[in-house]
C-alpha positions in Angstrom: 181.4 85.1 50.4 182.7 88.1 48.3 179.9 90.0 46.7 181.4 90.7 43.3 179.2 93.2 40.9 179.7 91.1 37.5 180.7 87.9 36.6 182.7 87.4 33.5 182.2 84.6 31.5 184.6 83.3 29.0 185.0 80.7 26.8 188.3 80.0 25.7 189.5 77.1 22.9 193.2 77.4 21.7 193.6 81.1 22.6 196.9 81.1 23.9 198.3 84.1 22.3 195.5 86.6 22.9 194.6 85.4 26.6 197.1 88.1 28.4 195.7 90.9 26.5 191.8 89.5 27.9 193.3 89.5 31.3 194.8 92.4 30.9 191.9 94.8 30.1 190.1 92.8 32.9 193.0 94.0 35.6 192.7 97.5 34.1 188.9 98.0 34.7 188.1 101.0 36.3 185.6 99.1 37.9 187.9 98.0 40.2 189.5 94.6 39.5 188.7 92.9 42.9 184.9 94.0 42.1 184.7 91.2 39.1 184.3 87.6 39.3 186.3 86.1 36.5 185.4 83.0 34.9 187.3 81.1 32.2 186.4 77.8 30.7 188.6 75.9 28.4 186.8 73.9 26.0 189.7 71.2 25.8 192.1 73.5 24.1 194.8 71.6 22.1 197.5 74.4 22.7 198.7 76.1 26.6 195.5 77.6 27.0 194.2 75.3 30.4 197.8 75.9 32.0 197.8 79.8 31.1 193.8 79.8 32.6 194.9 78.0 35.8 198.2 80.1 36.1 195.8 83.2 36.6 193.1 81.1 38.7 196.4 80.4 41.1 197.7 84.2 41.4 194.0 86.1 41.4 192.1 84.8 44.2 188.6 86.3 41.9 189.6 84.0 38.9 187.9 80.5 38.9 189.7 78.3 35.7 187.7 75.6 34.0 188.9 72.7 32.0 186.7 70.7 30.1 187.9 67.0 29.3 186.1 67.2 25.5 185.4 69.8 23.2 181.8 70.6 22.4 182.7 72.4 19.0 180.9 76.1 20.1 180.8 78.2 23.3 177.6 77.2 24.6 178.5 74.5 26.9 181.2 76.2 28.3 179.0 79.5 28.7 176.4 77.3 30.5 179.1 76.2 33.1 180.5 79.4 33.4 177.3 80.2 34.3 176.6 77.8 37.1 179.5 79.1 38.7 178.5 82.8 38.6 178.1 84.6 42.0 177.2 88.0 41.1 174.0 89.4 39.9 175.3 90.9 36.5 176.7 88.6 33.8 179.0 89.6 30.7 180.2 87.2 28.2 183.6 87.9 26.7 185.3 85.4 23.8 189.1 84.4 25.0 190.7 86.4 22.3 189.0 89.6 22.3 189.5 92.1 25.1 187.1 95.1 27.2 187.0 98.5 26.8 189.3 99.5 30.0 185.7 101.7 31.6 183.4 99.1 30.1 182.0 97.2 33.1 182.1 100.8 34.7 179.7 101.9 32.2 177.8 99.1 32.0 176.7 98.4 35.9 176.2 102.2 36.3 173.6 102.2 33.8 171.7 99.0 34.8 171.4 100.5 38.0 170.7 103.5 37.6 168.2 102.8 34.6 167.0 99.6 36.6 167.0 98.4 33.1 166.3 94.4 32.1 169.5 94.8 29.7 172.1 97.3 28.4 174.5 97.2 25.3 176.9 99.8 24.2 179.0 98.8 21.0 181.9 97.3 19.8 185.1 97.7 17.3 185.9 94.7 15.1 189.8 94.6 14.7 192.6 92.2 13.0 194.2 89.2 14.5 197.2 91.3 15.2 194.4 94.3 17.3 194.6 97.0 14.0 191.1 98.2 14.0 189.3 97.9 10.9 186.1 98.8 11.4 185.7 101.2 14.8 181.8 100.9 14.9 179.5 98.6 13.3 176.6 100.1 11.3 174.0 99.0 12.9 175.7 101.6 15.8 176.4 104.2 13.5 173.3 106.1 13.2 171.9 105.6 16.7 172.2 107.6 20.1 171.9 106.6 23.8 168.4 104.9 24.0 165.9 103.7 25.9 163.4 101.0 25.1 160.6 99.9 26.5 159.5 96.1 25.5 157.8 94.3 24.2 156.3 97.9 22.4 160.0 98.7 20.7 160.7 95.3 20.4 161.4 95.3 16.5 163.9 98.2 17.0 165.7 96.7 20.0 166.0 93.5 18.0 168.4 95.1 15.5 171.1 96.0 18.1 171.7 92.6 18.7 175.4 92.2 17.4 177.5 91.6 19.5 175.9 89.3 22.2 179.2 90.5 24.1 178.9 94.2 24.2 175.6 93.6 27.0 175.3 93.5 30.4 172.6 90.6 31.5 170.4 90.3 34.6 171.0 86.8 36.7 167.7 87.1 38.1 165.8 86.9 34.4 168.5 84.0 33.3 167.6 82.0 36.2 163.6 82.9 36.5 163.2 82.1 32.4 165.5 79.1 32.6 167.3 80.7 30.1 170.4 78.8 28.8 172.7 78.5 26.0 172.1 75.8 22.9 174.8 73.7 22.9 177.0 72.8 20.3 175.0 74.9 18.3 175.5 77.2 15.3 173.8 80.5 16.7 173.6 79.7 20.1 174.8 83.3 21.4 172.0 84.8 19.2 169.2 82.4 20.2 170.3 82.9 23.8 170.1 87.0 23.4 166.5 86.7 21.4 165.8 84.4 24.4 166.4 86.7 26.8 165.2 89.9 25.0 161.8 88.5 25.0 162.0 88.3 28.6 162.8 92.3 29.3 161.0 95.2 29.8 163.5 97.9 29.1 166.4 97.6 27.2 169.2 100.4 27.2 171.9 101.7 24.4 174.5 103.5 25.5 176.7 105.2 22.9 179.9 104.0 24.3 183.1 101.3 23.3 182.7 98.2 25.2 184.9 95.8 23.7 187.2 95.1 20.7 186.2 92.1 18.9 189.1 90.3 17.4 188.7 88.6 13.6 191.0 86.2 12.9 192.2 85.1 9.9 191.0 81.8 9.5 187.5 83.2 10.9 187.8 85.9 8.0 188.8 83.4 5.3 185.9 80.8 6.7 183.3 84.0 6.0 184.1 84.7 2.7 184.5 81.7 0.4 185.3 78.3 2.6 181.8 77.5 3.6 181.2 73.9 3.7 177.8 71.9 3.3 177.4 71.3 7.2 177.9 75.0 7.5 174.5 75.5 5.2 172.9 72.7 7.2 173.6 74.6 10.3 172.1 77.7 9.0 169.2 75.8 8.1 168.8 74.5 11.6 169.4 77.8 13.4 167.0 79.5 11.4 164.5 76.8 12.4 165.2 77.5 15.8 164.5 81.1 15.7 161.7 80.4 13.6 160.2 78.4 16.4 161.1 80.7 19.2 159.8 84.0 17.9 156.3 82.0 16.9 156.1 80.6 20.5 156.1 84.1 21.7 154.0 85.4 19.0 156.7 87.7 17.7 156.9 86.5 14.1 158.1 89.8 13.5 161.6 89.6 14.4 162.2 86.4 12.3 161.7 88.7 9.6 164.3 91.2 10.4 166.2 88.2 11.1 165.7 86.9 7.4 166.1 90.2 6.1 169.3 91.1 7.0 170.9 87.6 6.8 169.1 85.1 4.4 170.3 87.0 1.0 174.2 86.8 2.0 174.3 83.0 2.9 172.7 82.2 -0.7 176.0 84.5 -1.8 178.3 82.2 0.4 176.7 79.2 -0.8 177.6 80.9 -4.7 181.4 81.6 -3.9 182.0 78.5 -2.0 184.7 76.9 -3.2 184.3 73.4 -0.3 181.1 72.9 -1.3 179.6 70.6 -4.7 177.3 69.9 -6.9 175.5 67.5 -5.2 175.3 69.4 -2.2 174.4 72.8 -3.2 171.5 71.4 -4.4 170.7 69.3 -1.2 171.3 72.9 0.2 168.8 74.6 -1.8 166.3 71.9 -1.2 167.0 72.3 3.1 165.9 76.0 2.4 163.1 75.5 0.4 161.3 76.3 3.1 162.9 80.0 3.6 162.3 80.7 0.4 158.3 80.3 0.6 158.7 82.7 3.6 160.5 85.0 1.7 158.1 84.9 -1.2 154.4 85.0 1.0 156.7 88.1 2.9 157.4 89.5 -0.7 160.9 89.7 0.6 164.2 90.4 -2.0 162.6 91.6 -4.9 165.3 93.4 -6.2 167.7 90.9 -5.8 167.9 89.2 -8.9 169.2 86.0 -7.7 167.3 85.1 -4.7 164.6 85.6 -7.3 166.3 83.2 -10.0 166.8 80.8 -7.4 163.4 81.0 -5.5 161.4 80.2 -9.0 163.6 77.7 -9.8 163.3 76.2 -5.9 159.6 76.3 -5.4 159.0 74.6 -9.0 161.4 71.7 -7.7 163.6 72.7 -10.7 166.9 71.7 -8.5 168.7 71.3 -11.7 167.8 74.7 -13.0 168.8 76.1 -9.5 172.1 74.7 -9.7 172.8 75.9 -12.8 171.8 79.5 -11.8 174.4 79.0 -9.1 177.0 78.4 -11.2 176.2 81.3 -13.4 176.1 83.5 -10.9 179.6 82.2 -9.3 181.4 82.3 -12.9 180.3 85.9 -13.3 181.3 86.9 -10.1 184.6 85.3 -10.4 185.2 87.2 -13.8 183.6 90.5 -12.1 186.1 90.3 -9.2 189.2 89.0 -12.1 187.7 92.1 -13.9 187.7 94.6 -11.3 191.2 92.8 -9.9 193.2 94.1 -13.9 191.5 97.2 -13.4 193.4 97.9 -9.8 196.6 96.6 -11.3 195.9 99.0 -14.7 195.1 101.8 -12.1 198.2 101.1 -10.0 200.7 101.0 -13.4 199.2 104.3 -14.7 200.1 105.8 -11.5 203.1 104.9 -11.4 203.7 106.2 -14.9 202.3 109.4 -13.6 204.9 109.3 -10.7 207.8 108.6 -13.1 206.9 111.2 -15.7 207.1 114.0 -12.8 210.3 112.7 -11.3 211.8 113.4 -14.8 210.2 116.8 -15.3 212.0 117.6 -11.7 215.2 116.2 -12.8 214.7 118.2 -16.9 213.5 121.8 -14.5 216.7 121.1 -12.7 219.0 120.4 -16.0 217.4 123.8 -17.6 218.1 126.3 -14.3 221.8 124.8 -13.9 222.4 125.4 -18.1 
């Protein structure tokens, strides 16, 4: 059998137009293409994607297609097959439409060998659906070095470099001693499957390097801004249950709070601005996270934010009614805040213009006056 350094696994669901720019930063790996073992699994794409998967599988001997005969709505399942069919003793996960670094896996293995380190991340770039780059590093990479950790003492502080589940390199050995496998058809599961495995290390390294380019498509964009529906709050709800329970069966309450922290304050804002969402169940929402709420409060979390505040009061009194009509407050002026700041760009963008015009005729008046 071939011994192949890493195993790449990659879900793929109707990704037919950015599947030859994956491949193709897989073939350019200065890693040496022959030293990865490829894995694609098609989670019962409805466009080309299985033939273009088994097109590759039949022309690269180190390419092992998948087709799954149902969807399972999230990459969990197809991660946990990729997984059963991984041969090397390194694992990266890769989405079908985003695409490595062309010295990432380089980097990556060199470090976990030399370091002899549980798990090591570099970061990523999040870019368009067309591959423009708008934002080159995220923050949470911005004001950090190459480090080492050592776990579980700098657990807290590794815990915050866990976006992107994808920029990693992973240990087969702790996936298979831990049992460690991915929720499926899951919201979450990539994250619960990293916290998983983070509890399970004893070093964790951060290298300051590009490792992939995460794609964000459209629809994905649109979905995180305003088209939230009521399963997707239910979800939330869920997912934070299950990190709730993970982190207290390890006794590492700690990192549910960074968890809460940094997310719990923007999904009340996308349950404001949804526009799928109604009455009836943004209250049935704020009910499901009554319980967050009392965390937040015996945490004294949000303070500051005036309406997690509003709406905790009004949720631990059982005032639903009250809540919802805080919610629709808040939505109405942030609508007319957004209209607002929306005239003033226009305003800025006709005065400008104005400007522009006025010294086009003071060129053509200077001109006039030298030829009189």
């Amino acid at each position: 059998m071939i011994k192949y350094k890493i195993s790449i696994i990659i879900p793929v669901y109707n990704n037919e137009k950015y599947l030859s720019q994956t491949l193709n930063s897989l073939l350019s790996q200065t890693i040496g293409f022959n030293n990865l073992q490829i894995i694609f699994v098609d989670d019962f794409s409805t466009d080309g994607s299985p033939e273009i998967i088994k097109q590759y599988a039949s022309v690269y001997p180190n390419i092992v297609a998948i087709c799954s005969k149902e969807n399972s709505g999230t990459g969990g399942k197809p991660r946990n097959i990729g997984m059963k069919h991984a041969v090397a003793d390194y694992y990266i996960f890769l989405d079908g439409d985003d695409w490595l670094e062309e010295t990432a896996c380089e980097i990556l293995f060199k470090e976990v060998v030399r370091k002899k380190s549980d798990l090591v991340s570099g970061y990523h770039s999040i870019v368009n659906e067309d591959g423009t780059t708008i934002i080159p590093k995220t923050p949470q990479y911005q004001d950090i070095t190459s480090s080492s950790f050592t776990l579980p003492d700098e657990l807290e502080n590794a815990f915050k470099l866990r976006s992107h589940f994808s920029n990693k390199i992973y240990r087969k050995r702790i996936i298979n001693e831990k049992k460690i496998s991915f929720i499926e058809g899951e919201m979450g599961e990539d994250l619960i499957f990293f916290t998983q495995y983070l509890l399970s290390c004893r070093s964790f390294d951060y290298i300051d390097r590009q490792i992939i380019y995460y794609r964000q498509r459209k629809q994905e964009y649109e979905l995180a801004v305003t088209n939230h529906s009521f399963k997707y709050f239910l979800a939330v709800n869920k997912y934070f249950k299950q990190m709730a329970a993970l982190v207290r069966k390890k006794r590492k309450d700690s990192l549910f709070r960074i968890l809460i922290a940094e997310t719990f304050h923007v999904i009340l804002l996308n349950l404001i601005d949804s526009q799928k969402i109604s009455e009836v169940e943004i209250v049935a929402a704020l009910r499901s996270f009554r319980w967050v709420f009392d965390y937040c409060n015996r945490q004294s979390m949000f303070k500051d934010l005036y309406y997690v505040v509003s709406l905790s009061e009004a949720v631990m009194e059982k005032k639903y009614t009250h809540a919802l009509h805080i919610v629709l407050a808040i939505r109405l002026f942030r609508f007319e805040s957004l209209q607002t700041l929306a005239g003033n760009a226009w305003l800025m963008e006709q005065l400008d213009n104005h400007i522009k015009a006025l010294d086009n005729l003071k060129m053509v008046y200077r001109a006039l006056i030298e030829n009189l």
